[in-house]
N, C-alpha and C positions, 0 to 999 in steps of 0.2 A: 504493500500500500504506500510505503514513502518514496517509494521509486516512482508507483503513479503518480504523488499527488505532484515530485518533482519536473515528471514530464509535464504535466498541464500545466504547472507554473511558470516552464519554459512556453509552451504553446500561448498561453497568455499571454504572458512578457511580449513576445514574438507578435504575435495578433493585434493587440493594441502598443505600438510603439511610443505613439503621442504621450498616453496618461502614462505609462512606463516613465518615460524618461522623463517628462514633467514631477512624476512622482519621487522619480531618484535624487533630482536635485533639487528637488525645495527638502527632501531627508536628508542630503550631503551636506547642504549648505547649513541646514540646523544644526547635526552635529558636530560641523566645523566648528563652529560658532561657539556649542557649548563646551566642545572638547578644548577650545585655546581658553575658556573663560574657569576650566575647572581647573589646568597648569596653574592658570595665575591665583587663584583663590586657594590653592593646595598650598602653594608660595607662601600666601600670606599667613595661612593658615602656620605655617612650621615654622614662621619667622621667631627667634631668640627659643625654641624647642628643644636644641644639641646640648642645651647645659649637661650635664652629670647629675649636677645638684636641682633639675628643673622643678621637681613638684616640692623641695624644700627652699628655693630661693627666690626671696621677697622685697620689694624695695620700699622703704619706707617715706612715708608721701606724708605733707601735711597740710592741714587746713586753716586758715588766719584769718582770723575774723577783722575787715576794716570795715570802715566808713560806709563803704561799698558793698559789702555780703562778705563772701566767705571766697577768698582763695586757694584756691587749692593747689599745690608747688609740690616740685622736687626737691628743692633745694632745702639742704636740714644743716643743723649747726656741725662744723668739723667736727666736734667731739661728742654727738651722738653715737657713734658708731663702737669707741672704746668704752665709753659708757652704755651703752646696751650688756654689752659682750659679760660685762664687768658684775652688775647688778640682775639681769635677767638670766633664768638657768635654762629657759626655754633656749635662749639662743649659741648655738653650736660656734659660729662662724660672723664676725660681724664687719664689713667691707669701706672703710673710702671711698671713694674715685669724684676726680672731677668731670663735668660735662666733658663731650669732645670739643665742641666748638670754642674753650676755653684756650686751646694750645692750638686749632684749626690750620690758622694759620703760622704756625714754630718753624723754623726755620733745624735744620740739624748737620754738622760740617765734620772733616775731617782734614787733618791741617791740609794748607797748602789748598783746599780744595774748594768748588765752590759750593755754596747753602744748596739743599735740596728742601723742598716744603713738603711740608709731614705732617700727620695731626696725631698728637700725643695725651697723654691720660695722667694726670698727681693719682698714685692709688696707692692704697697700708699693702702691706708686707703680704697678708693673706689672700690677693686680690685672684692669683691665679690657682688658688687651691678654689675657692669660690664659684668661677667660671673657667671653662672649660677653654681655654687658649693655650692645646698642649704646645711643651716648648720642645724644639729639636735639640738645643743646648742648653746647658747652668742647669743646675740643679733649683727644684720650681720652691725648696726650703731657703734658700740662700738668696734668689737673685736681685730681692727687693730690700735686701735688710740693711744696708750701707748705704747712708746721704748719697755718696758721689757714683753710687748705679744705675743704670739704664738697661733695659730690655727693648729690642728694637723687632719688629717682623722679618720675616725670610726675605720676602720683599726688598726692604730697605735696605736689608746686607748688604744685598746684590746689585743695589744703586750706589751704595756708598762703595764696595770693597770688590764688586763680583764675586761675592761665596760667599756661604754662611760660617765657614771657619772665622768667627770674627771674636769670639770671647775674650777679653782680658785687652782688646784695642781702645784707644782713647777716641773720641767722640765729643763734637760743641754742640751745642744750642742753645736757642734763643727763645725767647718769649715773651708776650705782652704783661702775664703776671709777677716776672722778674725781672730786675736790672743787668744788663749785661747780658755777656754769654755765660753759662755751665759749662766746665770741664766735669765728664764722667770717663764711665770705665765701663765697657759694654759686661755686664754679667749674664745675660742670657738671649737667646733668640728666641723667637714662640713663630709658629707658624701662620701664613695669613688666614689674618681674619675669613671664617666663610660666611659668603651669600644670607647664608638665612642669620646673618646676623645683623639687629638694627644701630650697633654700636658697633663704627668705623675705627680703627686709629691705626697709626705707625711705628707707635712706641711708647711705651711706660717709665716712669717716673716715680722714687718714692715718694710719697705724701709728706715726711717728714721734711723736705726741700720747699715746698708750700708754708706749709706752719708755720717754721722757722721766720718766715718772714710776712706774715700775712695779719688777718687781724680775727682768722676761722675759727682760733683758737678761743675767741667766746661761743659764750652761749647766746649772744641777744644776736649773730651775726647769722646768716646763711646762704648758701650755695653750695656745697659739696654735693655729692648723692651718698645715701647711705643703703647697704643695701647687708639683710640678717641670712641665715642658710639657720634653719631652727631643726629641733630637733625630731628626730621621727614619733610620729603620733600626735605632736603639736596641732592643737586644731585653733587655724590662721582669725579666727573671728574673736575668738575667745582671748588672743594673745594684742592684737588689734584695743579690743579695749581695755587691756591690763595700762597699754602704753599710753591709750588715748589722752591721759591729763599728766605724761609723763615730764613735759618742757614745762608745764606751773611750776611742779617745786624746780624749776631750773630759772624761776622769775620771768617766765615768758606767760603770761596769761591766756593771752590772747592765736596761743599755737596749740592745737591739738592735732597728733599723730593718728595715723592709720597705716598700714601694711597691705598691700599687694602685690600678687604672686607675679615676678618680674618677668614673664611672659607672656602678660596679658598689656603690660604698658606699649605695647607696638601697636595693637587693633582698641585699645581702650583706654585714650589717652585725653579723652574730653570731660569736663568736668565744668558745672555751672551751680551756683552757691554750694560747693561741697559735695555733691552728689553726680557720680560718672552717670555723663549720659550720652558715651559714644566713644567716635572717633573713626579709624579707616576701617573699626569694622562696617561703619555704616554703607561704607564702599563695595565690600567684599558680601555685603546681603541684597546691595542693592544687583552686581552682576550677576550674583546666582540668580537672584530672582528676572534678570533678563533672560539668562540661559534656559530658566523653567519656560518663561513665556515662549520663547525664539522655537524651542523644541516642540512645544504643544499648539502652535501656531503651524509649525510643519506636519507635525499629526493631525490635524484639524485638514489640512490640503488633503492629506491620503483618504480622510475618508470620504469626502466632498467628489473627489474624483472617481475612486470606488463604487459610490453612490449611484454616478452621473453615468456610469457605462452599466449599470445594472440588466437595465432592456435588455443589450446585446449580450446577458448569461443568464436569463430567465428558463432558457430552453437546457440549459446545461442542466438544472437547477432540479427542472423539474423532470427531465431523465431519470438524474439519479437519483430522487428521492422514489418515484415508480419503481427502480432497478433496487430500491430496500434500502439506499442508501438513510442514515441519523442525521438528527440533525448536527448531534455533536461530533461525526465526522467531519463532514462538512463544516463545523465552525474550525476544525484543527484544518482542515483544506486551507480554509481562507488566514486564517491564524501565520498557518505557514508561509503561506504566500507573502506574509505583511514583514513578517520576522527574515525572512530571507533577504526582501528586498530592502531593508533595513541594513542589512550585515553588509550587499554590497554596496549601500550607500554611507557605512563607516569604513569602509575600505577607502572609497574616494575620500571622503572627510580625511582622514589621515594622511590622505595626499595632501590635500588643501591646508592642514596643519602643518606640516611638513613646509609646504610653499610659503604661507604666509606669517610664520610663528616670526622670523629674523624682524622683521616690519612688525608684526605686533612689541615682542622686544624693547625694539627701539620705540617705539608709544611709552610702554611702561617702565622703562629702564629695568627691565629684568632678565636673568639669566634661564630662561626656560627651554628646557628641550624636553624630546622624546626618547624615554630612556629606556620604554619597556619591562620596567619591573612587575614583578609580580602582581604588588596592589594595582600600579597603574595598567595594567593588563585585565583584570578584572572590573576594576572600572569603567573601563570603557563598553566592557563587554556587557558589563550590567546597563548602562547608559543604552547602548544600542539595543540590546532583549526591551527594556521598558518601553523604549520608542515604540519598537516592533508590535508589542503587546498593546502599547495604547491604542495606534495610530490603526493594527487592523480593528481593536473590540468592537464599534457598532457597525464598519463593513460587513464582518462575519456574521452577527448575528441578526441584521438587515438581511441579509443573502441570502443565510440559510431557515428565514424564518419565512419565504414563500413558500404561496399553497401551489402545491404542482399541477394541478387542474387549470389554475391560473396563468400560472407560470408556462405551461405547453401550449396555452392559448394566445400566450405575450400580453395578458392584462396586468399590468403593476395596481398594484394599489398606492391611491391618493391620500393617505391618511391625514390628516389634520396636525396628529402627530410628529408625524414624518416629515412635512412639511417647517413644522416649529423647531425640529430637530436641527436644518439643515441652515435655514437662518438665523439659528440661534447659534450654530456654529460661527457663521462669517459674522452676527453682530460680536462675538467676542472676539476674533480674529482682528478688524477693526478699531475695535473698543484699545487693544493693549496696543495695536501702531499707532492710534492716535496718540494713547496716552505718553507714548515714545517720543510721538513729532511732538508734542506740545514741551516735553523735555526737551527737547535738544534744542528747541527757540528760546526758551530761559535759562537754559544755561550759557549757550552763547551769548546772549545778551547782558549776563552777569559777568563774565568775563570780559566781555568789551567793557563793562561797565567802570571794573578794577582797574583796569590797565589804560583806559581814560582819567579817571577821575582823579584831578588834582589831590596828591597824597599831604600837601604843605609845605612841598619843598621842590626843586627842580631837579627831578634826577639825572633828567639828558644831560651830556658830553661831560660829567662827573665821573673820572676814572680816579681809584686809589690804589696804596700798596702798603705793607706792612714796614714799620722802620728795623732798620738793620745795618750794623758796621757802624760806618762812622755817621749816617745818619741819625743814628739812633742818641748818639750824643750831642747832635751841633741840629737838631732839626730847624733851630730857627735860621741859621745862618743859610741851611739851603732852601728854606721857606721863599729865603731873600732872592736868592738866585733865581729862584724856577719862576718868580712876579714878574722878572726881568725878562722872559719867553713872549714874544710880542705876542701867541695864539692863547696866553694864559690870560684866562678875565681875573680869578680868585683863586687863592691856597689856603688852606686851614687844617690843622692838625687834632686828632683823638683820641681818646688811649684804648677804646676799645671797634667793639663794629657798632654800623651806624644803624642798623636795620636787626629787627629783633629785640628780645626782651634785653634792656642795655645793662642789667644787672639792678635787683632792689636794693631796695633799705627801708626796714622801718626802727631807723637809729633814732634818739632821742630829738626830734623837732621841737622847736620852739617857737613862738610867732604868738604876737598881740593876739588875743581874744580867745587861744586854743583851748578847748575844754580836753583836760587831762583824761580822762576814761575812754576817749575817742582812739583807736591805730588808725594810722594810717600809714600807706605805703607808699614810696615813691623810689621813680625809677630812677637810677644816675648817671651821669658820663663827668669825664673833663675832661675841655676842649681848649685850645687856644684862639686866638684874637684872630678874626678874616673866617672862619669855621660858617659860622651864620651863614654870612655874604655868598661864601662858596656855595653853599643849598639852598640860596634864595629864600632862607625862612624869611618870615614878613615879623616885626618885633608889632606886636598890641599897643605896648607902652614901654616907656624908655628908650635905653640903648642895649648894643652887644658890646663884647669885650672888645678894648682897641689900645693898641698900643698908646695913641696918644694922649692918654688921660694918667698915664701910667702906669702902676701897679693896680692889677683890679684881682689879686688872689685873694682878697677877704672879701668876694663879690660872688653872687649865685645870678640868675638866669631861671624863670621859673616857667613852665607853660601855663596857660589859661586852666588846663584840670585841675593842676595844681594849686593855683588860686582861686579856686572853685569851690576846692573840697578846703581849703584853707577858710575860705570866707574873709581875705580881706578886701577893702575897700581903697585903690589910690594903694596899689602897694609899693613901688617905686618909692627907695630910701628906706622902707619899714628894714628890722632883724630879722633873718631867718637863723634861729637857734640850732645848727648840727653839730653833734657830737662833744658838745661840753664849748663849742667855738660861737662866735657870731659872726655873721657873713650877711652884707650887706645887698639888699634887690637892687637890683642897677636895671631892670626890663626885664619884660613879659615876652614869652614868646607865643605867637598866635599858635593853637593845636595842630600837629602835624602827626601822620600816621608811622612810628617808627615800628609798631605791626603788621602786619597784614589786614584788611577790612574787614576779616574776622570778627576781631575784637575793638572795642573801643577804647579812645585813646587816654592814656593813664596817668594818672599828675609825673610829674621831673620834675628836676632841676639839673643845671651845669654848671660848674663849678669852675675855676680859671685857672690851666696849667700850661706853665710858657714850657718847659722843656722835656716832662716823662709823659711824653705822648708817643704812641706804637703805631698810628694809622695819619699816613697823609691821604687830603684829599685834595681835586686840584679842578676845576671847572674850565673846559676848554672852549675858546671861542668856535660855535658854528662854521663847518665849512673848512677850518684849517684844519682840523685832527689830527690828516695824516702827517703834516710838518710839524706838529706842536709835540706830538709823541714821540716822533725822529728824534727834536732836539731834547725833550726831557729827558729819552735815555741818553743820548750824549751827555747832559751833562752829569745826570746819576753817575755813569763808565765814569766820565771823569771825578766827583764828586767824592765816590764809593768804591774805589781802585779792587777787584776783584768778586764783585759784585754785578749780579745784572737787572736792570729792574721788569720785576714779576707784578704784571696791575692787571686790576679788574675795571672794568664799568659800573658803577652803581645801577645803572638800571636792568643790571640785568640779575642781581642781587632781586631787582624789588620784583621780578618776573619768575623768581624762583620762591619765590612764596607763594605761588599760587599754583605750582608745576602741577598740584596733584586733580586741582580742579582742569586745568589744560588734560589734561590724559581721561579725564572723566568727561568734556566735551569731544573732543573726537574720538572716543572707542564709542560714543551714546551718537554722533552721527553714522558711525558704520552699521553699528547694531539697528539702528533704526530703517536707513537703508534696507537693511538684508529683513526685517522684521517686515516692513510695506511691499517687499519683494515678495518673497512668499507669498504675504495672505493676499497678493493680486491674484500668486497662482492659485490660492485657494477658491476666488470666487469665479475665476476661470474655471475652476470647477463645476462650481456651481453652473453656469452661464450652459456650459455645456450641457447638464446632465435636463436643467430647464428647455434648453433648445430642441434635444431629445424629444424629451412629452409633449412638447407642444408642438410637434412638426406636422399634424394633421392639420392641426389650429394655423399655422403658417398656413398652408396649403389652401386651405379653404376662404382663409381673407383676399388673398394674393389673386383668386380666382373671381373672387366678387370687389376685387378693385382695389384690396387695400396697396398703399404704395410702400416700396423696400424703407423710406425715411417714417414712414409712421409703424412701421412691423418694429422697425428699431427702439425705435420711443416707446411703443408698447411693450418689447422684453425688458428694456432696460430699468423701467417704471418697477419691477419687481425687484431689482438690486439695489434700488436706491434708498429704499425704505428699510432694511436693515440699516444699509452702513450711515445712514438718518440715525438709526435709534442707536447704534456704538457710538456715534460722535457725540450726541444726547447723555450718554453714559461715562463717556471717556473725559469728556471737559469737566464735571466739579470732581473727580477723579483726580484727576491730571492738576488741580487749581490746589487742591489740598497737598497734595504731593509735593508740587514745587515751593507749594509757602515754607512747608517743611524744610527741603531743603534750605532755602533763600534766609530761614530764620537764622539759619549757622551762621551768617555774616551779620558785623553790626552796623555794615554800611552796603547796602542794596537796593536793589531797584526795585518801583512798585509793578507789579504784575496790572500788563496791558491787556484789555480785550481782547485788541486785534490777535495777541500770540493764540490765544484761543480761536475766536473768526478764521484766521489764514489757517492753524491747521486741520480746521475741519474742510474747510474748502478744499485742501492740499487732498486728505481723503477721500472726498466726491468725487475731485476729477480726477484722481489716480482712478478710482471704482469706475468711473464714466468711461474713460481709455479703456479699460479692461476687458469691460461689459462689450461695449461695441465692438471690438474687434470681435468676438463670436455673433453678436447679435445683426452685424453687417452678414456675415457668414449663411447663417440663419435664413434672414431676409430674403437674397441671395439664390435660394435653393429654388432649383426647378419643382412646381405647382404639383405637375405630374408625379415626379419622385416623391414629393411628400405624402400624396393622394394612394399611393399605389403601395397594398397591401403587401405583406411578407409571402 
């Protein structure tokens, strides 16, 4: 019998080629679609997963309560970590480390040689018994535990030395949280970082080389991350609130701890008055549930098509059920059919995979391939059975559920049902590509929106670079120089980056009116004099720093937030009280986004530092670039003898804040693309299987006059009233959906009609093209042919 059912599936196949291969590739193209969307989502899913220590290693996160609600941060006091370890018996293991982007930009030399840029990590002694970054070299008890050590990656050796024989070699570096260079002593190498890992670097640092000179070493201070490895049986909620009012007795009131499992900070890293409510998982729910759609929108075609050639196997049908054939044979007939045609349409999928995965890739800057393991081999094959199973269930049991008396007759039955069935297919069909097209117009439109809207500053032809060498000590003298470049408009120096959280404080403020019980947080930088000028901020009131006034280091700089949440009135002149000092407002600066439109913008101040600044920045005149940057490095080579200068563009900084919303705008125009593609073939289905039953009905108008343009208008009149009612369905769908999204930003655009209008229209006459091309077909047919019985 399976050898039968296999020849008539050939014969089938064979017999009808049209619905065949219409069928094969709206199946290929689905499971292409879902098979590259389940690589990426497996990805994200294993991202920070290779720990050792995974189901016991936790990072500890806290919450601050300001002015504003409740913060929620990484950043914990340096000495959380030895004090955990110290005091709580739950905890096995207790970690350091600083941010990466702290060292991002580090420079790291070997004499005689020139700097190569690295990103490095301050972390305790225990950091690599912790996490799992086996070392090829040192011994992993030893290699952190001496000031003047460095562990560097496999990588780096081999930039710096070519081999990883490098132990016991000497090594510089530089950095924005230290004066100078570091002499070290390489003690160990660790192999590169992998892929599923969401924390980058080049090389490790003891923590004690930070301390030593920093100010971590309180308790009211914070930024390091601290991260526990707790004991087995520990249960993470219970331990969570032993710590939770554990910074009170440390005179922090206003900080409460919590603990999370540090494999969950990559997909659940959002957080709003205290409470996670997200992050790229939302990303990774939102694709799968494309992939659901994309797939069942292609099962939806197979049965619509299935359906529509029914007529021409009614005689099959009802042979064999006369010849004693069951019906549940017959449902495994057509079962099989659906399932087969299925497998060869993940055969081509995995072509298309294969083809298109390197350009996916590069979309999502991932490393995915096709590697054939065993799960992922089952997966698929489970993916393809499911399709198979969905897409044939109500062909077969449509087919095999005529009456053979009927069926040898060639009457189909017109059920009411069957009818509701088949439009109720294309209205959901419709319904999810509208709700698609209505996504892909607001999110485009949000991202135009970002990457237009005045951030507060002028980011165009602002290139910067990290100070280094002799720059690093004389930055004002070559400040002076590089003014002297006719394509230079402004120069101004930072100490840290200019985009991003700039590093807080909620150190002891002071200011006229301040009610004591109040935290409040504020963001900080210092910057030197021409800084403003350079990013076109716009000052509210007063001045920016300038040389000509003199010394202005016992002078701040505050934004509008900041004098917001401050409540002063006329603040120009007033004291801002930091840290036991008084420091005089000299100007307001008007709000500017130094986040992403995410968030909203957050009090600061700037403080005035003429010469331990790490970052120049430099505003080129329009139009001369390419000579202004010629002679800038000329004079740097000259300037910085051994040295070459390494710069960025600020604006392309402020476009990588939103990289991940760009990668979710055009994977959501292809998916939708391929989503409206399909379900046209799907109502081509329909159109067809319509055209079928009504070909006597053609036949007989066309003889009493009716014309091929009104035959047309009369089929088409039946397609257009579903995909009416999915557009009807899909718009406040679609309206609630994107507010959602859009609400994630704190600066956004209000949702326009038209984006709704156009893509229903968009729908219509994609449907309207669709329709007509069979329903011309249709029209079309000779009278006679239609009139003349089987």
């Amino acid at each position: 019998m399976f050898q039968h059912h296999l020849l008539l599936i050939y014969r089938n196949f064979k017999r009808y080629k049209s619905s065949f291969l219409i069928n094969l590739f709206g199946l290929s193209a689905g499971l292409c679609c879902a098979l590259m969307i389940y690589l990426w989502v497996a990805d994200e899913l294993a991202m920070d997963k290779f720990h050792a220590n995974s189901g016991r290693l936790f990072q500890v996160m806290e919450n601050e309560t300001t002015e504003d609600g409740i913060n929620t941060g990484d950043g914990t006091s340096g000495l959380l970590a030895e004090s955990l370890a110290k005091e709580m018996p739950e905890v096995t293991m207790a970690v350091t480390t600083t941010p990466t982007y702290w060292l991002e930009a580090s420079k790291v030399y070997i004499a005689n040689g020139r700097g190569i840029k690295a990103a490095g990590k301050f972390v305790s002694p225990d950091f690599l018994k912790a996490f799992s970054y086996p070392l090829i070299a040192g011994n992993i008890d030893q290699v952190l535990r001496e000031k003047n050590n460095i562990v560097i990656s496999e990588e780096l050796a081999k930039k710096l030395f070519q081999t990883t024989d490098v132990v016991g070699r000497e090594i510089l570096w530089a950095n924005s949280e230290l004066k100078g260079e570091n002499h070290a002593l390489i003690s160990g190498v660790f192999k590169n970082v992998p892929d599923h890992s969401s924390d980058h670097f080049d090389y490790l640092v003891p923590l004690e080389v930070l301390m030593a000179n920093s100010n971590y070493v309180k308790w009211g201070n914070h930024g390091p991350n601290t991260f526990v490895v707790l004991k087995d049986g520990t249960d993470p909620d219970e331990f969570s609130k032993k710590i939770k009012d554990y910074m009170v007795g440390k005179g922090q009131n206003f900080r409460k701890l919590f603990i999370r499992p540090y494999a969950d900070g990559y997909l659940y890293g959002k957080y709003e008055n205290g409470v996670m409510t997200g992050g790229r998982i939302d990303y990774v729910q939102l694709f799968s549930l494309i992939a659901v759609f994309i797939l069942v929108i292609a099962c939806i075609n197979f049965m619509n098509l299935s359906t529509a050639k029914a007529s021409r196997r009614m005689k099959e049908v009802g042979i064999k059920k006369v010849m004693g054939a069951s019906r549940k044979s017959l449902i495994l007939q057509y079962m099989s059919e659906s399932v087969l045609l299925t497998f060869l349409a993940l055969f081509l999928a995995l072509l298309g995979v294969e083809l298109f995965l390197p350009q996916f890739n590069a979309i999502t800057d991932k490393h995915l391939a096709l590697n054939f393991s065993l799960d992922m081999v089952l997966t698929f094959l489970g993916i393809a059975l499911f399709t198979g199973l969905l897409s044939g269930s109500y062909p077969a049991l449509y087919l095999s559920g005529f009456n053979p008396a009927a069926a040898l007759k060639g009457k189909l039955g017109n059920t009411l049902s069957e009818l509701w069935t088949r439009r109720g297919l294309v209205v959901f069909q419709f319904t999810l590509s509208v709700i698609l097209i209505v996504s892909v117009f607001v999110v485009y439109k949000q991202i135009e929106f970002v990457q237009t809207k005045s951030p507060g500053f002028k980011k165009d032809n602002v290139l910067y670079f990290e100070t280094e060498g002799r720059v690093k000590g004389n930055i004002n003298s070559f400040l002076s120089e590089v003014k002297k470049i006719p394509g230079v408009l402004h120069a101004g120096g930072m100490d840290r980056n200019f985009l991003g959280d700039l590093s807080a404080t909620t150190g002891d403020f002071q200011w006229e009116g301040r009610n004591p019980k109040e935290q409040v947080k504020f963001q900080k930088g210092r910057i030197g004099s021409g800084l403003i000028e350079t990013l076109g901020m716009t000052m509210a009131d007063g001045r920016s720093f300038s040389d000509q006034y003199g010394s202005d280091s016992a002078k701040v700089l505050i934004n509008e937030a900041g004098i917001k949440v401050m409540g002063l009135k006329n603040p120009v002149g007033k004291i801002f009280g930091l840290w036991g000092k008084d420091y005089q407002i000299i100007g307001v600066v008007k709000d500017f986004n130094f986040e992403s439109l995410h968030k909203e913008v957050k009090p600061m101040f700037f403080r005035f530092e003429a010469n331990e600044l790490t970052r120049v920045m430099i505003k080129i005149k329009s139009g001369a670039e390419k000579q202004t940057v010629a002679d800038l490095q000329q004079l740097y080579k000259n300037f910085n003898p051994g040295f070459v200068l390494d710069y960025r563009f600020l604006d392309q900084d402020f476009q990588a804040q939103y990289v991940s919303e760009q990668r979710v705008a055009i994977l959501s125009r292809y998916f939708s693309a391929l989503a409206v593609l399909i379900s046209c073939l799907g109502l081509f289905g329909l159109a067809t299987f319509t055209a079928e039953r009504r070909l006597k009905e053609i036949g007989i108008r066309k003889v009493l006059g009716a014309s091929e343009l009104s035959l047309v208008v009369i089929l088409s009149k039946d397609f257009t009233k579903p995909v009416i009612g999915a557009i009807l369905i899909a718009l406040p769908v679609s309206y609630i959906m994107t507010k959602y999204w859009l609400n994630t930003f704190a600066y956004r655009i209000e949702l326009q009609i038209w984006y709704f209008v156009a893509a229903g229209l968009l729908a219509l006459l994609i449907s309207w093209l669709t329709v007509a091309i069979q329903s011309i077909k249709a029209a079309a047919a000779d009278p006679v042919k239609c009139l003349k019985a089987e």
